[in-house]
BAMARSE-929929 format. One line per field, with one value per atom (N, C-alpha, C, O, CB): residue in one letter; residue number from 0; x, z negated, y negated. Coordinates in Angstrom, 1 decimal, padded with zeros to 4 digits. Glycine has a CB too. Layout:
<recs>
code = [A/...]
pos = [NUM/...]
c1 = [X/...]
c3 = [Z/...]
c2 = [Y/...]
</recs>
This chain:
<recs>
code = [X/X/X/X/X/X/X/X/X/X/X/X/X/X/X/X/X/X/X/X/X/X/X/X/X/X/X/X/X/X/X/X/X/X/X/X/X/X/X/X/X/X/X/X/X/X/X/X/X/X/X/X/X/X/X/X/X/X/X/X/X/X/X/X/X/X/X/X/X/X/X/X/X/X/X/X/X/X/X/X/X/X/X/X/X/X/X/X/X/X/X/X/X/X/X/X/X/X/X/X/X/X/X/X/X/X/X/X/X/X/X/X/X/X/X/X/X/X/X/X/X/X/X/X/X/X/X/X/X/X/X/X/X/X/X/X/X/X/X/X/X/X/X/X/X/X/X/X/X/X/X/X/X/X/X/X/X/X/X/X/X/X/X/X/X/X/X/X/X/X/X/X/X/X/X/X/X/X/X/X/X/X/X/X/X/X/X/X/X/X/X/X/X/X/X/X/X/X/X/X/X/X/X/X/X/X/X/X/X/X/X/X/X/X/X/X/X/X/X/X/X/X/X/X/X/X/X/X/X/X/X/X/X/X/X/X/X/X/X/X/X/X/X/X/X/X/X/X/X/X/X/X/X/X/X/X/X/X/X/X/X/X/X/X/X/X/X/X/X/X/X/X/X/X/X/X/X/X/X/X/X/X/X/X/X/X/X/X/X/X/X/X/X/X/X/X/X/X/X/X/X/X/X/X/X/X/X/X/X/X/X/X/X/X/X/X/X/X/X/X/X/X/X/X/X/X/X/X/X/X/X/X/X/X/X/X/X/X/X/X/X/X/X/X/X/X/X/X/X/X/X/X/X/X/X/X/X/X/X/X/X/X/X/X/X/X/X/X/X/X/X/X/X/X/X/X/X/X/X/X/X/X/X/X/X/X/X/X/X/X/X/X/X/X/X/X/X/X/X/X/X/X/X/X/X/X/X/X/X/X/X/X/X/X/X/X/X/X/X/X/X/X/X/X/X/X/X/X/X/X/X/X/X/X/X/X/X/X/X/X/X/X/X/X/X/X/X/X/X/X/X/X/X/X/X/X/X/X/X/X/X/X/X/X/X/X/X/X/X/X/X/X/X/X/X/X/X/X/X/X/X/X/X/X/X/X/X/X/X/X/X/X/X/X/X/X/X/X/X/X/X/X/X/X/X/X/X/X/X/X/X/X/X/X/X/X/X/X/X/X/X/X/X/X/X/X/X/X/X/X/X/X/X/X/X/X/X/X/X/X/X/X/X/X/X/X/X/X/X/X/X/X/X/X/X/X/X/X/X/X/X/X/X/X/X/X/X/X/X/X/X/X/X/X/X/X/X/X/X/X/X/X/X/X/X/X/X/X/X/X/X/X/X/X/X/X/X/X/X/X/X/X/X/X/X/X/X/X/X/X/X/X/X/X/X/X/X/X/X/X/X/X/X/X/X/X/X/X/X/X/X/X/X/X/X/X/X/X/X/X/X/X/X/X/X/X/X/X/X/X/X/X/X/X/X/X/X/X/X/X/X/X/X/X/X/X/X/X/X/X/X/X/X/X/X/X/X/X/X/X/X/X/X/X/X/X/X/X/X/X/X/X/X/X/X/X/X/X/X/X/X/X/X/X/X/X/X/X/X/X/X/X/X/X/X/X/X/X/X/X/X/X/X/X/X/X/X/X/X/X/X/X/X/X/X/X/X/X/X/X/X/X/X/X/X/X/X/X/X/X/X/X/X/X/X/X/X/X/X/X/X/X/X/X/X/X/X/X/X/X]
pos = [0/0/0/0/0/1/1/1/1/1/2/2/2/2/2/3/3/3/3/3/4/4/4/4/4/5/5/5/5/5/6/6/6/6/6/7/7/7/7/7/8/8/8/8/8/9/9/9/9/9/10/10/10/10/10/11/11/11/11/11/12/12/12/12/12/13/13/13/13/13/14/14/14/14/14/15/15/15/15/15/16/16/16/16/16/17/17/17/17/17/18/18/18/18/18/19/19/19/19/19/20/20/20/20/20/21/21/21/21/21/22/22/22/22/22/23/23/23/23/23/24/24/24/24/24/25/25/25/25/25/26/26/26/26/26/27/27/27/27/27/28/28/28/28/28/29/29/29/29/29/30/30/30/30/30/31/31/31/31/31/32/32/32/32/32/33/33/33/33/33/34/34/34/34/34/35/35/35/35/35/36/36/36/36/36/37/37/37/37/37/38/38/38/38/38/39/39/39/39/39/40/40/40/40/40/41/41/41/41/41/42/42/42/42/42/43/43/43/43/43/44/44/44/44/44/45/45/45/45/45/46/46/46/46/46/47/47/47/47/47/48/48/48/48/48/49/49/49/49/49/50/50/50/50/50/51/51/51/51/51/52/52/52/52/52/53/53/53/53/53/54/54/54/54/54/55/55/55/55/55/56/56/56/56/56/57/57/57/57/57/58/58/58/58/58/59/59/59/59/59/60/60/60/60/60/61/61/61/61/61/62/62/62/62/62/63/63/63/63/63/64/64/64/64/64/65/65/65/65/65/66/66/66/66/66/67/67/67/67/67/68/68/68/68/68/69/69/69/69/69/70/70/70/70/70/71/71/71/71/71/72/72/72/72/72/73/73/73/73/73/74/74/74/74/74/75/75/75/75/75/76/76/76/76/76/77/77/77/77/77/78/78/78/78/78/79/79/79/79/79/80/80/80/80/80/81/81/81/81/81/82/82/82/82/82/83/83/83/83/83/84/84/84/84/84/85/85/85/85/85/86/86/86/86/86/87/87/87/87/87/88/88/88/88/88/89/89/89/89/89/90/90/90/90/90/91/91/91/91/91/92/92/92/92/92/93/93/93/93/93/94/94/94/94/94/95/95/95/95/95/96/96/96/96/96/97/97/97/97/97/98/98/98/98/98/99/99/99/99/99/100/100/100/100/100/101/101/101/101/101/102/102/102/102/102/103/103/103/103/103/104/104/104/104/104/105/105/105/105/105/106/106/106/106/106/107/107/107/107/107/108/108/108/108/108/109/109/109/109/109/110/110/110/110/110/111/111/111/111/111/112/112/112/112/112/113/113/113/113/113/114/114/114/114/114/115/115/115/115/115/116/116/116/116/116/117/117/117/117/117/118/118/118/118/118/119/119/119/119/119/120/120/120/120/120/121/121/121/121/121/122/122/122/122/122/123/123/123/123/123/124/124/124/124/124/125/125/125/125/125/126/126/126/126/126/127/127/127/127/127/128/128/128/128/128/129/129/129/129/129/130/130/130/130/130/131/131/131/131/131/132/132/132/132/132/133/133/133/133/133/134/134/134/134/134/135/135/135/135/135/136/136/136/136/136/137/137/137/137/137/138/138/138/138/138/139/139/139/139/139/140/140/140/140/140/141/141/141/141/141/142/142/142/142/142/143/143/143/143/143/144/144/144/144/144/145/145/145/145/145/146/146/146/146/146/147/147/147/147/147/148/148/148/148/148/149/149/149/149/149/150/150/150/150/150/151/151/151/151/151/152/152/152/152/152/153/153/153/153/153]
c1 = [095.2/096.1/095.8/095.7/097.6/095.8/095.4/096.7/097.9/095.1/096.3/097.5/098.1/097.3/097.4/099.3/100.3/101.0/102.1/101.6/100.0/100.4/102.2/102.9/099.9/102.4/103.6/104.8/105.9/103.5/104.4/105.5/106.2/107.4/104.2/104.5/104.6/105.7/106.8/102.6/105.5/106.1/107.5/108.3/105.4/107.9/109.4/110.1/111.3/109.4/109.1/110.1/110.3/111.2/109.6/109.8/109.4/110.4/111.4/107.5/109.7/110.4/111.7/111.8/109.4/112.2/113.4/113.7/112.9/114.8/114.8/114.8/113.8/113.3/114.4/113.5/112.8/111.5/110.6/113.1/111.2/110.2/109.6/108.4/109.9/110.7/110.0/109.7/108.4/111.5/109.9/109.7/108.7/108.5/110.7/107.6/106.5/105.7/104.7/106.5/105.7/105.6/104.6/103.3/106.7/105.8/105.2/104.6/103.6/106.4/104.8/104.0/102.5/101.8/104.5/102.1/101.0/100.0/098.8/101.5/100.9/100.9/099.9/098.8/102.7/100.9/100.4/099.4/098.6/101.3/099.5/097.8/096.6/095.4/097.6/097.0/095.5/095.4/094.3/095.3/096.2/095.7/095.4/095.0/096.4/095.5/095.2/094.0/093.2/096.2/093.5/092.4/091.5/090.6/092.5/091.7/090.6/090.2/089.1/089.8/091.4/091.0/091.8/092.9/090.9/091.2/092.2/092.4/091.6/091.6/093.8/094.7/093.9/094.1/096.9/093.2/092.7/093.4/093.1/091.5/094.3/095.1/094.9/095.6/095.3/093.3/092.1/092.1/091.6/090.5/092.9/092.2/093.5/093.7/089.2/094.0/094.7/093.9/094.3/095.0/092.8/091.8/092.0/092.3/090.4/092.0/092.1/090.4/089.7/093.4/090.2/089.0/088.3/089.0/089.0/087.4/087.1/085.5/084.6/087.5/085.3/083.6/083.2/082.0/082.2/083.9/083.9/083.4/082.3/082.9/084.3/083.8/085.1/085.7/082.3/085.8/086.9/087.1/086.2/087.0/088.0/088.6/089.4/089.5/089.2/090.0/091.5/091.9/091.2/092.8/093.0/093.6/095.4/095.9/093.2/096.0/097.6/098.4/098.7/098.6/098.8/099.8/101.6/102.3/099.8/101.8/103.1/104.1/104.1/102.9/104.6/105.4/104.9/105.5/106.6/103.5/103.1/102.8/103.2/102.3/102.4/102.4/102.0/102.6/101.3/101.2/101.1/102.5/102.6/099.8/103.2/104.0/105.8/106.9/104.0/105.5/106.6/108.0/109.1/106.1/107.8/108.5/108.3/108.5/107.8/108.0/107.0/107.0/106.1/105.1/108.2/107.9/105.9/105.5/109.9/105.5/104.0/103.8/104.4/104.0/102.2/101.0/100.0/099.9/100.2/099.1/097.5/096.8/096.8/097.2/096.2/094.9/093.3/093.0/094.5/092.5/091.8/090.1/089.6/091.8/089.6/088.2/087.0/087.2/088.2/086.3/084.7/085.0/085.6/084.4/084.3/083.8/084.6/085.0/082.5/084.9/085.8/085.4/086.0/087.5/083.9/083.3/083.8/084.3/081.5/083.7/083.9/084.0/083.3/083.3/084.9/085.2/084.2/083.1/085.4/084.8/083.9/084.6/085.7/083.7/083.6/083.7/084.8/085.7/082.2/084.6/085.0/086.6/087.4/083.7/086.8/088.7/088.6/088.2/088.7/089.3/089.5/090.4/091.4/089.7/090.6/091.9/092.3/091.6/091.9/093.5/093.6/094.2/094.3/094.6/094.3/094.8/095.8/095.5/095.6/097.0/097.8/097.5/098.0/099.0/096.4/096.4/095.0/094.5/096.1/094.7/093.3/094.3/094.4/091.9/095.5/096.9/097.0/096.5/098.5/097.8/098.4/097.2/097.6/098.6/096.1/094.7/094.8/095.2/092.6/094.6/094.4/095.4/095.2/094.5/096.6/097.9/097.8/098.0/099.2/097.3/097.6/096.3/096.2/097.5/095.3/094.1/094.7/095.3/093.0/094.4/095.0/093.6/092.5/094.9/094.0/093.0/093.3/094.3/092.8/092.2/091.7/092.7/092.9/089.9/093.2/093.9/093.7/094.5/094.9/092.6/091.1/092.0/092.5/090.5/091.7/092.7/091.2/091.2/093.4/090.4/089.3/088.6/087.8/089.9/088.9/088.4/087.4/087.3/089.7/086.6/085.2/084.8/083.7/084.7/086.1/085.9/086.0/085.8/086.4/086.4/086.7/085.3/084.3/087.5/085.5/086.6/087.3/088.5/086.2/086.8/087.1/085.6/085.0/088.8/085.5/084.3/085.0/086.2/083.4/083.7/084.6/084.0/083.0/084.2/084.9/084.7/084.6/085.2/086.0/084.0/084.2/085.2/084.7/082.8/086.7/087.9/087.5/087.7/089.8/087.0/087.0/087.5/088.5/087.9/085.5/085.5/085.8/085.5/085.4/086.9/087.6/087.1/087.0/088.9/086.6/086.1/087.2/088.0/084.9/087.5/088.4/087.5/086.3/089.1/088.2/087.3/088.4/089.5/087.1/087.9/088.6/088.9/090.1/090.2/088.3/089.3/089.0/088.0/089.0/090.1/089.8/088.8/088.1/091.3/088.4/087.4/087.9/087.2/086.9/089.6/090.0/090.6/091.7/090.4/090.3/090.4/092.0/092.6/088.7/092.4/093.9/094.7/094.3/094.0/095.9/096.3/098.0/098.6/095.8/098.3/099.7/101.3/101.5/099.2/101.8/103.0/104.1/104.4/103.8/104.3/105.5/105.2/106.2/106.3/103.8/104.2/105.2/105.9/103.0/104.8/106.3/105.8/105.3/108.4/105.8/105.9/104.6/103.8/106.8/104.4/102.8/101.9/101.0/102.9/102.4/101.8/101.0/099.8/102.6/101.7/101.3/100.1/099.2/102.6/100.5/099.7/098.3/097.2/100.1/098.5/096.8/096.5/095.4/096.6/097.2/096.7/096.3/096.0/098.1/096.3/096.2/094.6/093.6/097.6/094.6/093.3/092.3/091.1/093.3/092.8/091.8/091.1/090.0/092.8/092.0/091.1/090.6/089.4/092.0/090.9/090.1/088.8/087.8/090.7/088.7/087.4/086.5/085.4/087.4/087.1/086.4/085.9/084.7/087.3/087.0/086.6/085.1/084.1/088.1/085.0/083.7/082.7/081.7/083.9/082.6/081.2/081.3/080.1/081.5/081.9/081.4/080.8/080.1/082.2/081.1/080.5/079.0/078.0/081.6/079.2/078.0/076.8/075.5/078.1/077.5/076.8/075.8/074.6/078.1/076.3/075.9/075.1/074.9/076.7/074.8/073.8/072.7/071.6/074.3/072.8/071.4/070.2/069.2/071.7]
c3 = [-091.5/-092.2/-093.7/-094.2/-091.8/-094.2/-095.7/-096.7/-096.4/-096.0/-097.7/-098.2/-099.4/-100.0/-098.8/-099.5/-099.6/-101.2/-101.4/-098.2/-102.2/-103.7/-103.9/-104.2/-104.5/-103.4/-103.4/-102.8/-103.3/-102.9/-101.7/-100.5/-101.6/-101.9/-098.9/-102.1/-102.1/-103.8/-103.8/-102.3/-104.7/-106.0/-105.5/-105.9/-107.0/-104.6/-103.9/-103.7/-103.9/-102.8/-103.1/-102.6/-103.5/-103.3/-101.6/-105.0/-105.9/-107.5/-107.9/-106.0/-108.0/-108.8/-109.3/-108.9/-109.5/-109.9/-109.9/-111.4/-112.3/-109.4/-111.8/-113.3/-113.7/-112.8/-113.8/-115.0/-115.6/-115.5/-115.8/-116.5/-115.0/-114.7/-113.8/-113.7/-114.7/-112.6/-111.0/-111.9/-111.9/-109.2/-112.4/-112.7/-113.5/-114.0/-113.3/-114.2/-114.8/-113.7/-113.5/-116.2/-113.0/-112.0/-111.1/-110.9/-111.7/-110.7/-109.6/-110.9/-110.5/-108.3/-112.1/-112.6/-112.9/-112.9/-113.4/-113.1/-113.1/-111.6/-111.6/-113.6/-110.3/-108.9/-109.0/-108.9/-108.3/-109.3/-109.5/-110.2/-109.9/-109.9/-111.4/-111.9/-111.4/-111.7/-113.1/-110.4/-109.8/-108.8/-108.4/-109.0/-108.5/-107.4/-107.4/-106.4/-106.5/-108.5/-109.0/-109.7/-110.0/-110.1/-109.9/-111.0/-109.4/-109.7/-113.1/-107.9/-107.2/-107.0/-106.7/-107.8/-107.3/-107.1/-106.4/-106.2/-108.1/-105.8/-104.4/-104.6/-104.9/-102.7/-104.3/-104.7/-103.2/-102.1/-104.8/-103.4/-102.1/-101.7/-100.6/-102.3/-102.1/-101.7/-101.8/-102.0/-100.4/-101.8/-101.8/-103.6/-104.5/-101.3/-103.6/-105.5/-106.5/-107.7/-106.0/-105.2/-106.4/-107.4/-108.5/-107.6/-106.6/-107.4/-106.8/-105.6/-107.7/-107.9/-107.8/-108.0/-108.9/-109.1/-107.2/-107.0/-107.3/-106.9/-105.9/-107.8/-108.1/-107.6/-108.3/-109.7/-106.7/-106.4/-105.7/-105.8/-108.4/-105.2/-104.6/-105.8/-105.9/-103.3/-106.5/-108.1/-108.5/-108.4/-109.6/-109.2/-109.3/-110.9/-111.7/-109.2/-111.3/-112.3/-113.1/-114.3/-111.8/-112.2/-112.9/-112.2/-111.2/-113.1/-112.2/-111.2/-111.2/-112.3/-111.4/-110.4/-110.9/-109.7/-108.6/-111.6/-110.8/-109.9/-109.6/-110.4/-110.6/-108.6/-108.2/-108.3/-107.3/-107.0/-109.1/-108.8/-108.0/-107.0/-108.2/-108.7/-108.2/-109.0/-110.2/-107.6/-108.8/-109.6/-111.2/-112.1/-108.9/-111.6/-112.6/-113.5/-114.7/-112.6/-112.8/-113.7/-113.6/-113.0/-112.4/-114.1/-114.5/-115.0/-114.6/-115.4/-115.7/-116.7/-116.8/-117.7/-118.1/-115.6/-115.4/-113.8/-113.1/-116.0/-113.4/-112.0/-111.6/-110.6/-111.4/-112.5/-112.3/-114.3/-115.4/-111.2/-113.5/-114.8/-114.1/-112.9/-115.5/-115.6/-115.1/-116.1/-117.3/-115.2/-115.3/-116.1/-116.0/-115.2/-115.3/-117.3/-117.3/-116.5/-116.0/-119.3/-116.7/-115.6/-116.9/-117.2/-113.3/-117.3/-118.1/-119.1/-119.1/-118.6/-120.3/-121.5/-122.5/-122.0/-121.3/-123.5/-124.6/-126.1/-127.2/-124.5/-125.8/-127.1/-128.1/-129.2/-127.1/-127.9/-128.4/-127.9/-126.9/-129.0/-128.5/-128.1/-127.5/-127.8/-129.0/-126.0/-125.7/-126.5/-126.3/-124.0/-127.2/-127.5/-126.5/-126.9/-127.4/-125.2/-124.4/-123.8/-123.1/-122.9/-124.4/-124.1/-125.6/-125.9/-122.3/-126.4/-128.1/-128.2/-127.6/-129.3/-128.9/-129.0/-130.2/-130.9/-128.6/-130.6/-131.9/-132.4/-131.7/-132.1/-133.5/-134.4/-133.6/-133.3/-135.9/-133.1/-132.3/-131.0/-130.3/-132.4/-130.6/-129.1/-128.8/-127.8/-127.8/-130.4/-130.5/-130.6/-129.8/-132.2/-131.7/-131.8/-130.7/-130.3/-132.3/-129.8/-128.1/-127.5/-127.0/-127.1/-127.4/-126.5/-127.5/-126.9/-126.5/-128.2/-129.4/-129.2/-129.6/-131.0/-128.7/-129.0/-127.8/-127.7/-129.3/-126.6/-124.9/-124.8/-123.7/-123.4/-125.6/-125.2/-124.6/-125.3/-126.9/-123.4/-122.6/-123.3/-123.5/-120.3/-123.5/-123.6/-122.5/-121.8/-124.9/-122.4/-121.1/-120.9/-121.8/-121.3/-119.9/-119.5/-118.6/-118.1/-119.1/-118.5/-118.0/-116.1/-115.4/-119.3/-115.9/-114.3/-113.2/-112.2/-114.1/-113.6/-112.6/-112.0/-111.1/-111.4/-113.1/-112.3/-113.3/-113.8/-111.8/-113.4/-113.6/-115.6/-116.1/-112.0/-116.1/-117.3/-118.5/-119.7/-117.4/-117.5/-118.6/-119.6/-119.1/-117.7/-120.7/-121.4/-121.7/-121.9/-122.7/-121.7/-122.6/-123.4/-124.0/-123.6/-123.2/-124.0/-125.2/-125.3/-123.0/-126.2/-127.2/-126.6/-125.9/-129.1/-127.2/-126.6/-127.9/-128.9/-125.6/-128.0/-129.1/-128.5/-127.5/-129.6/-128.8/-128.3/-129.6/-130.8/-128.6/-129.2/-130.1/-131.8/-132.5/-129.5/-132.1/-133.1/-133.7/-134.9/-133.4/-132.9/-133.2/-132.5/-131.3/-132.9/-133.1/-132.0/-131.7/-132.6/-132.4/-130.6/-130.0/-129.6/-129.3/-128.9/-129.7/-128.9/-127.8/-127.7/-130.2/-126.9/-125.7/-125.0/-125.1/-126.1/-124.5/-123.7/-122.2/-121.8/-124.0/-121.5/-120.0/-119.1/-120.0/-119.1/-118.0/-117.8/-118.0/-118.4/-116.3/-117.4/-117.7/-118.7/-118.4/-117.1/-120.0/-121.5/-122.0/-123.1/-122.3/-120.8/-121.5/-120.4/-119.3/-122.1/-120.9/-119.7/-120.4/-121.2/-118.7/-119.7/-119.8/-118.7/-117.6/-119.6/-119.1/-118.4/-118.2/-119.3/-119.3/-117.5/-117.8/-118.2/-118.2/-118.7/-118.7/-119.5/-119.3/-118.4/-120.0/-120.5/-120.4/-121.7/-122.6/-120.8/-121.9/-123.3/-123.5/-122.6/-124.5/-124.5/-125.5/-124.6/-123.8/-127.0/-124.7/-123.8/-122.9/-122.9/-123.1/-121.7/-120.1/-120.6/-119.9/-119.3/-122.1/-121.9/-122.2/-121.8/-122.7/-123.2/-123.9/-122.6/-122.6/-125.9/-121.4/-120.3/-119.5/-118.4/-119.3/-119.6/-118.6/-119.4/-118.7/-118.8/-120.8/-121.1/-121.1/-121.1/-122.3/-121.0/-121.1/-119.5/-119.2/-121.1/-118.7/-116.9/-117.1/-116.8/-115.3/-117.8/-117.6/-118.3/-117.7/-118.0/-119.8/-120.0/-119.0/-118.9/-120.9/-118.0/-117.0/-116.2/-116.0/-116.1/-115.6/-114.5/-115.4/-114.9/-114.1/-116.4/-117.1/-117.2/-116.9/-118.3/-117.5/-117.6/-115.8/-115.4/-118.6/-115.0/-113.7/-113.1/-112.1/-113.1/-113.8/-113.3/-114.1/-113.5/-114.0/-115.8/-116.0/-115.3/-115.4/-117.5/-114.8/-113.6/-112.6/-112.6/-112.6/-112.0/-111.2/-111.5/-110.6/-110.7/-112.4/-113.0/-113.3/-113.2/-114.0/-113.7/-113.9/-112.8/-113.2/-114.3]
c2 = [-099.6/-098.6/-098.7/-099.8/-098.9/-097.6/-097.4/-098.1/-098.0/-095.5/-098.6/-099.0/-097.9/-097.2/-100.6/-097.9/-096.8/-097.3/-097.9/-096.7/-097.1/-097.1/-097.2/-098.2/-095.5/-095.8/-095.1/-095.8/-096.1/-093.9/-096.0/-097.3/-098.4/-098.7/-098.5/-099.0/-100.5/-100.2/-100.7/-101.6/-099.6/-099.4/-099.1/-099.9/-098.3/-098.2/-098.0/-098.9/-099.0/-097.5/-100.1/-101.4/-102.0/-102.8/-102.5/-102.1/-103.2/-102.7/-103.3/-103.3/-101.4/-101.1/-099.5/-098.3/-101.4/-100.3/-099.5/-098.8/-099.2/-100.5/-097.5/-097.6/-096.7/-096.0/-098.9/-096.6/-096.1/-096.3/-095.5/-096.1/-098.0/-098.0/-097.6/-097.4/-098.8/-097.3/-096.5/-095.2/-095.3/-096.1/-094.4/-093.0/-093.1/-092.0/-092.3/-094.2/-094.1/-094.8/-094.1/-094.8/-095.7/-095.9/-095.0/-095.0/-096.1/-094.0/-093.1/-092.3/-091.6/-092.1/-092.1/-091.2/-090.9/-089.9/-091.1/-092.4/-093.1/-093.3/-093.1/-094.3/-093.7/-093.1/-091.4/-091.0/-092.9/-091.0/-089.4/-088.9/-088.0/-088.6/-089.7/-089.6/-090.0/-089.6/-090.2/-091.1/-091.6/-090.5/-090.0/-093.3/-090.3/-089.5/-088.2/-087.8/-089.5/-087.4/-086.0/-086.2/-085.3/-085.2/-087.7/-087.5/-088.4/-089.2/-088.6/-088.1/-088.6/-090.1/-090.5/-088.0/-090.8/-092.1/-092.7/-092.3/-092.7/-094.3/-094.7/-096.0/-096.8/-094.4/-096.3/-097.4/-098.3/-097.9/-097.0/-099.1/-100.0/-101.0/-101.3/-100.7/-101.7/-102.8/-104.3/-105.2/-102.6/-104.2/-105.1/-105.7/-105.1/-104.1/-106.9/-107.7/-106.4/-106.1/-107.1/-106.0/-105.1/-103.6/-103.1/-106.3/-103.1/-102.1/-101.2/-101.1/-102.1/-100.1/-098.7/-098.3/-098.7/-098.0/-097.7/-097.1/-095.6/-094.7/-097.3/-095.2/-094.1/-093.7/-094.1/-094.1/-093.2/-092.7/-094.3/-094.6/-092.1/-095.1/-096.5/-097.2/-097.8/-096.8/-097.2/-098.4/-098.1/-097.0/-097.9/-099.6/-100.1/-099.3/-099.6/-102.0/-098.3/-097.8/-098.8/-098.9/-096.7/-099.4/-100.1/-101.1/-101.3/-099.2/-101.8/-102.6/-102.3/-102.4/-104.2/-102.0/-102.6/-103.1/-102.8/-101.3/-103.9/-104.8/-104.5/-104.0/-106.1/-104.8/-104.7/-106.0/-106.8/-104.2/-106.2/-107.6/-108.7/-109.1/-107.4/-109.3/-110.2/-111.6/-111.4/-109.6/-112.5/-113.7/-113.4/-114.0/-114.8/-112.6/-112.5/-111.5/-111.2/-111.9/-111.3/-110.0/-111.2/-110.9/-107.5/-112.1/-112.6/-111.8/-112.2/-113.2/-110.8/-110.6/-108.5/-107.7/-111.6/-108.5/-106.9/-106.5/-107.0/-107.2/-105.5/-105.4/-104.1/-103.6/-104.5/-104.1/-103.5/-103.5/-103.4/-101.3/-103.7/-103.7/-102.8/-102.3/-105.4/-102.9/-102.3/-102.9/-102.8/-100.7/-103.5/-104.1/-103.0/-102.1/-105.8/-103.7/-102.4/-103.0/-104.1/-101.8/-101.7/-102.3/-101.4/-100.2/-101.2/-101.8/-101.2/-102.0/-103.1/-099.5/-101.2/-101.2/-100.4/-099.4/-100.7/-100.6/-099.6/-099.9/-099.8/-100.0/-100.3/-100.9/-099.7/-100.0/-101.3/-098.6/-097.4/-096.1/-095.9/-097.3/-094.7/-093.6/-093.1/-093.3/-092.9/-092.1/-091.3/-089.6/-089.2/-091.4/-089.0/-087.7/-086.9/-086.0/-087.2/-087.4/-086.2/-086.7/-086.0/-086.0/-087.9/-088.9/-089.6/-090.7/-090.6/-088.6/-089.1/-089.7/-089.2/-088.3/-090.9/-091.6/-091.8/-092.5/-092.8/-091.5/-091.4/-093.0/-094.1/-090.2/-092.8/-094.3/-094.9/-096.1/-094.2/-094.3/-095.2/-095.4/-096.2/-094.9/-094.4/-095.0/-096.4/-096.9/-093.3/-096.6/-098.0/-098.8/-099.7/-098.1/-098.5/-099.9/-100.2/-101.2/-099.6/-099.5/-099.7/-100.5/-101.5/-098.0/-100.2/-100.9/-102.3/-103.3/-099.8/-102.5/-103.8/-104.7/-105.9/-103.4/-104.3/-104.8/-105.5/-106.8/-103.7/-104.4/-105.0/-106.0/-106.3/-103.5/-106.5/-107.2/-108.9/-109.8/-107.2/-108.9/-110.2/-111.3/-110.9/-110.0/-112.8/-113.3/-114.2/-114.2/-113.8/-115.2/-115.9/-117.1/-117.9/-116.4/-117.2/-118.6/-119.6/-120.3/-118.4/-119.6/-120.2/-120.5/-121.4/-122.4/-119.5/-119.1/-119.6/-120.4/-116.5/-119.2/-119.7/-118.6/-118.7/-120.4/-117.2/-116.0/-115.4/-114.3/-114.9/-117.0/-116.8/-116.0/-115.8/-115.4/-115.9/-115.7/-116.6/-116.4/-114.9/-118.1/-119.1/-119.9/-120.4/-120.2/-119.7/-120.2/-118.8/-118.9/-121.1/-117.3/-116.1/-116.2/-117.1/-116.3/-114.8/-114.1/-113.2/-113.0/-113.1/-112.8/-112.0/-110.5/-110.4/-112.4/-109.4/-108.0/-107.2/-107.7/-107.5/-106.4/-105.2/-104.2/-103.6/-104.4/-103.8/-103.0/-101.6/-101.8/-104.0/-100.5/-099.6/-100.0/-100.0/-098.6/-100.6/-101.4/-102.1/-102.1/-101.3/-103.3/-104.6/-105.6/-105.6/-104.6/-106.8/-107.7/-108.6/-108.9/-108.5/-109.1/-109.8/-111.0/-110.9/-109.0/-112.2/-113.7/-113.9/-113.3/-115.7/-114.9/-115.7/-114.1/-113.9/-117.0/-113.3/-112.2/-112.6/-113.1/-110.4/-112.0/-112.5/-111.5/-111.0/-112.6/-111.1/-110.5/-108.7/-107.7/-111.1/-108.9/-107.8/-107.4/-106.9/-107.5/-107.4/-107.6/-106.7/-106.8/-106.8/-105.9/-105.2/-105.3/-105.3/-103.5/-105.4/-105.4/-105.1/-105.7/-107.0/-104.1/-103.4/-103.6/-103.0/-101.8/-104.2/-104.7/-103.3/-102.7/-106.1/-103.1/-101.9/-100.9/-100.1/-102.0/-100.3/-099.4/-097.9/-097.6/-099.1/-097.4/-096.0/-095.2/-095.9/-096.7/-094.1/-093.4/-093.6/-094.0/-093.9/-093.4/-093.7/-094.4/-093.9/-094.8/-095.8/-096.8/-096.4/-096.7/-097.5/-095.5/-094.7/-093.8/-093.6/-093.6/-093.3/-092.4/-092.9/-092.4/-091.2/-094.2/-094.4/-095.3/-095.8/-095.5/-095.7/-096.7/-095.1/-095.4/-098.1/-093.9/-092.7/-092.7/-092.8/-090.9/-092.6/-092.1/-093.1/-092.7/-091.6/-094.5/-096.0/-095.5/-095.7/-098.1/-094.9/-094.7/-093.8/-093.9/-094.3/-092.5/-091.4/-091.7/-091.3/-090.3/-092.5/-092.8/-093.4/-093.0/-093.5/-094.5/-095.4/-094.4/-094.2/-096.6/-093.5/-092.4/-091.7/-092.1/-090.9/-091.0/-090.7/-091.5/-090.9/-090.5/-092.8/-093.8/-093.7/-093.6/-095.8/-093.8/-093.6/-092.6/-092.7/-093.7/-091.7/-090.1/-090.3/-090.0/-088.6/-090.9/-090.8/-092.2/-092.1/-090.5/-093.2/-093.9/-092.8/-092.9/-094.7/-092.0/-091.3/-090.2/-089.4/-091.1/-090.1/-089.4/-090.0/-089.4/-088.8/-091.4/-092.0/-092.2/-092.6/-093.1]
</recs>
């Protein structure tokens, strides 16, 4: 049985956060991509877009996150981000807590021309978001969904 994005966020979160929640729900799934159940990845063309979690060991303090999946060394032309939505990505950059998942000690990343040291493999990672937040974590996927498409062209 396919696992059910939507179910699992129902049982878990409540509030304002259930209503960004499912809103975010609803964006993966208009933009073609599939919540696998598997490591927690959301999938796009069978390549991991994103990950999010539901109230699980990592979200202490956060009934769902999303952590991010590519590259954001810099803008794509075609998903522009303005000044506050580089703040929001810069702000959310997770560094490494030497967990064992192969990124320890932390590498450094270029974040739309900031370099960052010690980051973990999945270099952002958004607890809760809502407002702004949702939206620059809506456009951090849609850029990933793009470098995937342009994967498939090569």
């Amino acid at each position: 049985m396919e696992p059910n994005l939507v179910n699992e966020i129902h049982q878990v979160v409540s509030g304002e956060s259930l209503k960004n929640a499912l809103d975010f729900a609803e964006y993966l799934k208009a933009s073609d991509m599939v919540y696998t159940g598997v490591h927690n990845e959301v999938h796009y063309k069978g390549k991991c877009a994103c990950y999010i979690y539901i109230n699980t060991k990592y979200e202490v303090h956060s009934p769902w996150s999303v952590w991010t999946e590519g590259s954001y060394t810099g803008e794509r032309a075609d998903v522009p981000m303005n000044g506050r939505m580089k703040e929001i990505a810069w702000a959310s950059t997770w560094h490494c807590l030497k967990c064992g998942n192969k990124c320890s000690p932390g590498h450094r990343e270029t974040i739309f021309g900031r370099e960052f040291d010690n980051l973990c493999n999945a270099f952002m990672m958004f607890r809760d978001p809502g407002g702004e937040t949702l939206e620059c974590v809506k456009k951090l996927v849609e850029m990933r969904k793009r470098d995937i498409d342009d994967m498939g062209k090569e």
